[in-house]
C-alpha positions in Angstrom: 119.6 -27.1 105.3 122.2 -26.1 107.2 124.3 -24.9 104.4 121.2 -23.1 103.1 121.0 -21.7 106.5 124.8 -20.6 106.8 124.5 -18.8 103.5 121.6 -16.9 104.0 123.7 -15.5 107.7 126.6 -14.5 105.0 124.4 -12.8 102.9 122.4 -11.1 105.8 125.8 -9.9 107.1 126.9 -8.8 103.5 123.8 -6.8 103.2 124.1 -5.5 106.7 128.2 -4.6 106.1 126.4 -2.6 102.5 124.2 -1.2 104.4 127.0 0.2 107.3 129.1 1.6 104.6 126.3 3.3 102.7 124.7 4.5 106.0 128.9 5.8 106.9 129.2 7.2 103.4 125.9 9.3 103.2 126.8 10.5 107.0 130.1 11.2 105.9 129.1 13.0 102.5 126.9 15.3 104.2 129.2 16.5 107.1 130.2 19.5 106.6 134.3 19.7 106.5 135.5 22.2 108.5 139.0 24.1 106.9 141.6 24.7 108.5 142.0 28.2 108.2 139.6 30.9 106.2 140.0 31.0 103.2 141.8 27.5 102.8 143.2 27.7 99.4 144.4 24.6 97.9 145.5 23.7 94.2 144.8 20.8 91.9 147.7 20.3 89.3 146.8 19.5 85.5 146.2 15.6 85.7 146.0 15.4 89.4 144.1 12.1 90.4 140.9 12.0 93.1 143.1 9.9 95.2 145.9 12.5 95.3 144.1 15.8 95.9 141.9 13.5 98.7 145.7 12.9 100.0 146.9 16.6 100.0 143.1 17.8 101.5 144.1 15.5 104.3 148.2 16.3 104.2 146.3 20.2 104.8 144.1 19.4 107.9 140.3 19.5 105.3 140.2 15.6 105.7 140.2 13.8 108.3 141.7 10.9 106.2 141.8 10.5 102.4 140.3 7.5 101.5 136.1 8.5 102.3 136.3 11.5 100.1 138.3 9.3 97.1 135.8 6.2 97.7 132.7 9.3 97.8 134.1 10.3 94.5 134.5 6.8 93.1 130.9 6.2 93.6 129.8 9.3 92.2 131.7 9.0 89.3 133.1 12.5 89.5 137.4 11.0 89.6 137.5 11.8 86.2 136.0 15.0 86.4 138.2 17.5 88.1 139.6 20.3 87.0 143.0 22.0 87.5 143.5 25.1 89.2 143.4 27.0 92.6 140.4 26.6 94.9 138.8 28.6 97.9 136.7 27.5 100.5 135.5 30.3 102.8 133.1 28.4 104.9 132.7 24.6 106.0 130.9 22.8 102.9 130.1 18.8 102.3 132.1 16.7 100.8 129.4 16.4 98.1 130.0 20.3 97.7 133.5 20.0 97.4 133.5 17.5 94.9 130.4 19.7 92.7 133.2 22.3 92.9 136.4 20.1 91.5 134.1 18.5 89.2 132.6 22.0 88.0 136.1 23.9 88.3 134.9 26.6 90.5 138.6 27.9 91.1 139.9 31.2 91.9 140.8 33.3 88.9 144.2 34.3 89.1 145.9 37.3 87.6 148.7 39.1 85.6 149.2 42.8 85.1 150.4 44.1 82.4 152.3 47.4 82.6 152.2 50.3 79.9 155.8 50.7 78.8 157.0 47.7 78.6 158.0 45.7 75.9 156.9 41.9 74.4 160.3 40.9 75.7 159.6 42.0 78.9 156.2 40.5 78.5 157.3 37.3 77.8 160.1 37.2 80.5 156.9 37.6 82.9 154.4 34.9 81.1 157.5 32.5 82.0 157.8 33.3 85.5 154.6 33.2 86.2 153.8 30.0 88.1 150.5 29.3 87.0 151.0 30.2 83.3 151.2 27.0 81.2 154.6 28.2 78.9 154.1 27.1 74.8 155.8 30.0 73.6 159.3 29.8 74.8 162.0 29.5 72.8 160.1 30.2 69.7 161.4 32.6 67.4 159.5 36.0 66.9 158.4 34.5 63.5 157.1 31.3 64.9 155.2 33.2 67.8 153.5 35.4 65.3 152.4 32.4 63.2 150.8 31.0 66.8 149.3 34.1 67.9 147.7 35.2 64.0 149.9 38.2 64.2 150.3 39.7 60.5 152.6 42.6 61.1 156.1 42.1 60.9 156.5 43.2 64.6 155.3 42.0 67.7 156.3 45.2 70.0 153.0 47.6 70.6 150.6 45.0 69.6 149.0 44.1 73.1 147.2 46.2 75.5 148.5 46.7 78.8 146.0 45.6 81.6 145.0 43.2 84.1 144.3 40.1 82.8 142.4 37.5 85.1 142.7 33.4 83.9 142.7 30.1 85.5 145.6 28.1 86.4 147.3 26.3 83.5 146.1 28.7 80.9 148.7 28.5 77.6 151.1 32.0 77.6 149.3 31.9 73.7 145.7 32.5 74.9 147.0 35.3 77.5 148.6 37.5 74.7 146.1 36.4 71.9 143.4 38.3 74.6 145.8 40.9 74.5 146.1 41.3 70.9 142.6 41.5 70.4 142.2 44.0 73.2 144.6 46.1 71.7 143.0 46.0 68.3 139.4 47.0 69.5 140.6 49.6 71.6 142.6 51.1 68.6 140.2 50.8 66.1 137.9 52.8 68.2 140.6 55.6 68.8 141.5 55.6 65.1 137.7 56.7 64.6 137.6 59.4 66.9 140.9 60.7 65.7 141.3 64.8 64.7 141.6 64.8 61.0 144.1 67.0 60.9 146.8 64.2 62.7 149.2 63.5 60.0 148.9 60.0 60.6 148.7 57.7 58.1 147.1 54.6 59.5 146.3 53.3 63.1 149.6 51.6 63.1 151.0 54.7 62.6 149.0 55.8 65.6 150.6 52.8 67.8 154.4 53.3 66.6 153.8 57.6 67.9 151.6 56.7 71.1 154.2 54.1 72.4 156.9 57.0 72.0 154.3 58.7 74.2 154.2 56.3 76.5 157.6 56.2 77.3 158.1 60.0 77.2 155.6 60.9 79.6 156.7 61.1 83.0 153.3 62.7 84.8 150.3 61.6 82.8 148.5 65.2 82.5 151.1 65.7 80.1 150.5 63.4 77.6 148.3 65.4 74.5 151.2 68.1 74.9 154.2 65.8 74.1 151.7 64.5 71.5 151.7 68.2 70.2 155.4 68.3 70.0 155.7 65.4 67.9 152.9 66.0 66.1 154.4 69.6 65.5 157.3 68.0 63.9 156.1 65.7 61.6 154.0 68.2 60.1 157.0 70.4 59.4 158.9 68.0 58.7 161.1 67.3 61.6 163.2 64.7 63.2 161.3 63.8 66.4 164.8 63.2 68.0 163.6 61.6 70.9 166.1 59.4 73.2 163.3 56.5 73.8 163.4 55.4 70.2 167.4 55.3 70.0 167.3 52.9 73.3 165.0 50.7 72.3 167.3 50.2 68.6 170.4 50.1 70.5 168.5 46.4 72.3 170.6 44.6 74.4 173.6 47.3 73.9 172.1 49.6 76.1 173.6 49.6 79.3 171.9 52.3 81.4 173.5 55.4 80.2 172.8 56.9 76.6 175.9 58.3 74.6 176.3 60.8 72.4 177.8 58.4 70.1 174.6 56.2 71.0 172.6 59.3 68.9 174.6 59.2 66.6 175.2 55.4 65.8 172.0 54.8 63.1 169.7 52.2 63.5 166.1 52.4 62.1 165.0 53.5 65.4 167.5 56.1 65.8 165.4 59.3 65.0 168.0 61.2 65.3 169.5 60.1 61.8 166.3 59.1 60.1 163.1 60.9 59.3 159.7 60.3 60.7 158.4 58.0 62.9 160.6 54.9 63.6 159.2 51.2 61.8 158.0 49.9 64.7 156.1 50.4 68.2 159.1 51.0 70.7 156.8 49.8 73.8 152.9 48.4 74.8 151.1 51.9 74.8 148.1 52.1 77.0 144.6 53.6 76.0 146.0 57.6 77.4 148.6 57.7 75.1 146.6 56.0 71.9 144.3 59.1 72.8 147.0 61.6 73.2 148.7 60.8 69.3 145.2 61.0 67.7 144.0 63.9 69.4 146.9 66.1 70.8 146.6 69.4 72.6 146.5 72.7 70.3 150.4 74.0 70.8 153.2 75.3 69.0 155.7 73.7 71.2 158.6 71.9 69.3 160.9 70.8 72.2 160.8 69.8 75.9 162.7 68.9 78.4 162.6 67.0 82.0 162.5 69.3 85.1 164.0 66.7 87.1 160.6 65.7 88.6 158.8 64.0 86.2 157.2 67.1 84.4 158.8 69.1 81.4 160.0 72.4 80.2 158.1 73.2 76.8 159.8 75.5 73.8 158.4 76.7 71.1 162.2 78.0 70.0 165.5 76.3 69.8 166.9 79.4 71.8 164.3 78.3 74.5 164.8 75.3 74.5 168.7 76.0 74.9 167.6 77.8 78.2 165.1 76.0 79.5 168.5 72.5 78.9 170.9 74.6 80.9 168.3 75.1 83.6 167.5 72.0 84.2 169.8 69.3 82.4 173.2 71.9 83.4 172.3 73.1 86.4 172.1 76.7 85.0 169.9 79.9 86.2 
């Protein structure tokens, strides 16, 4: 009997120590955490554990200890659950809440831009500095990218639209520029049909290789459908567009800043000053204005410009103009 009588006490005090922890687990799952500063953002790494986010939320000043919200989550079952990325807590929320939100990956979107301009090089010199980017891509070669991204042209440059692109922490450098690609197909696919007619363009790649010759040509962006005119002008003629962009972006990794004469005249297949028509590839990411500008460019007879110095151009409809309108502003010249 007294055995019987000195289990039964155990058991009492094991139910009464369940019931203590479940009573201090509910209390402590509903108390709303206060952060330590609003917002209070805070980052779970791909494959981070309960135990160690519950251990940097209390290394931050959220918990008051680690080991509630890791046992909370245990019971739960929601350790398994979480998902990587950068949170935000703008007001005190529950424990409860908190995990809902790791387990539902509520995080904060974060962002690249994207400049018009620039080239895939460029691009890809970003993607990898870009903390929260998840790198596949480097050290691929240009063919082994393509094959990753679906890419059927034999050139990567021009293909992507320059934007803002919002994704979650961890997302693959692959996903970001297949979003890209896609964006820049729909957006030129819808130019293309809106084009004038009378563009002597043969195809909407055609379309990218001139806009991204634009892009890099325009200094002040009102001025966009008139450069379109000029090159537009010459390829109708035919003319060598003889435009300096083109011959920097085939001199690559040559180029150091300042563009030779013997630079024009050193022939690469960019070089439109010793080849006819447009170059074989985009020289840059165009963005939507200059797509616009080569399929529909302004009404001129202009054949030549020039920088004023300030961003804008001198336009010519003569060589003898434009001869004036150099020594103006290139030579200093009234």
């Amino acid at each position: 009997m007294r055995a019987a009588r000195r289990l039964l006490a155990l058991l009492g005090l094991a139910l009464l120590g369940a019931a203590a922890a479940a009573a201090w687990l509910a209390w402590f799952s509903l108390r709303p955490l206060e952060p330590p500063r609003t917002p209070f953002d805070f980052t779970v790494k791909s494959g981070a554990s309960l135990k160690s986010v519950a251990r940097n939320l209390a290394d931050q000043g959220l918990l008051a200890e680690p080991h509630s919200f890791w046992i909370v989550g245990r019971v739960l079952g929601k350790a398994g659950s979480l998902h990587a990325g950068t949170y935000r807590l703008a007001a005190p929320l529950t424990p409860l809440e908190l995990l809902d939100k790791l387990a539902s990956g509520d995080v904060v979107p974060v962002e690249i831009v994207f400049v018009e301009g620039t080239t895939f090089r460029q691009w890809l010199a970003q993607l990898h500095a870009h903390p929260e980017v998840r790198p596949t891509l480097r050290g691929l070669a240009e063919p082994e990218i393509r094959a990753a991204l679906g890419v059927r042209e034999s050139s990567l440059e021009g293909l992507f639209f320059p934007d803002t692109y919002r994704f979650h922490a961890g997302t693959a450098d692959v996903e970001i520029l297949k979003r890209a690609y896609a964006e820049m197909a729909k957006r030129l696919a819808r130019a293309w049909e809106a084009r004038d007619p009378a563009v002597p363009l043969a195809s909407p790649y055609e379309a990218l290789i001139l806009a991204s010759i634009i892009e890099k040509e325009t200094g002040q962006a009102g001025e966009r459908p008139t450069i379109a005119s000029v090159f537009v002008n010459r390829l109708r003629l035919p003319m060598r567009l003889q435009t300096d962009p083109t011959v920097i972006y085939g001199l690559g990794q040559r180029f150091d800043g300042n563009l030779r004469k013997r630079d024009l005249l050193a022939d690469t297949p960019w070089n439109t000053y010793t080849r006819d028509g447009l170059p074989p590839t985009p020289i840059a990411m165009p963005g939507e204005a200059s797509i616009a500008a080569a399929l529909n460019p302004a009404a001129t007879g202009f054949l030549y410009f020039v920088g004023k110095g300030d961003g804008s151009h001198q336009f010519s409809r003569t060589l003898e103009e434009h001869n004036r309108a150099v020594a103006k502003y290139q030579l200093g010249r009234s």
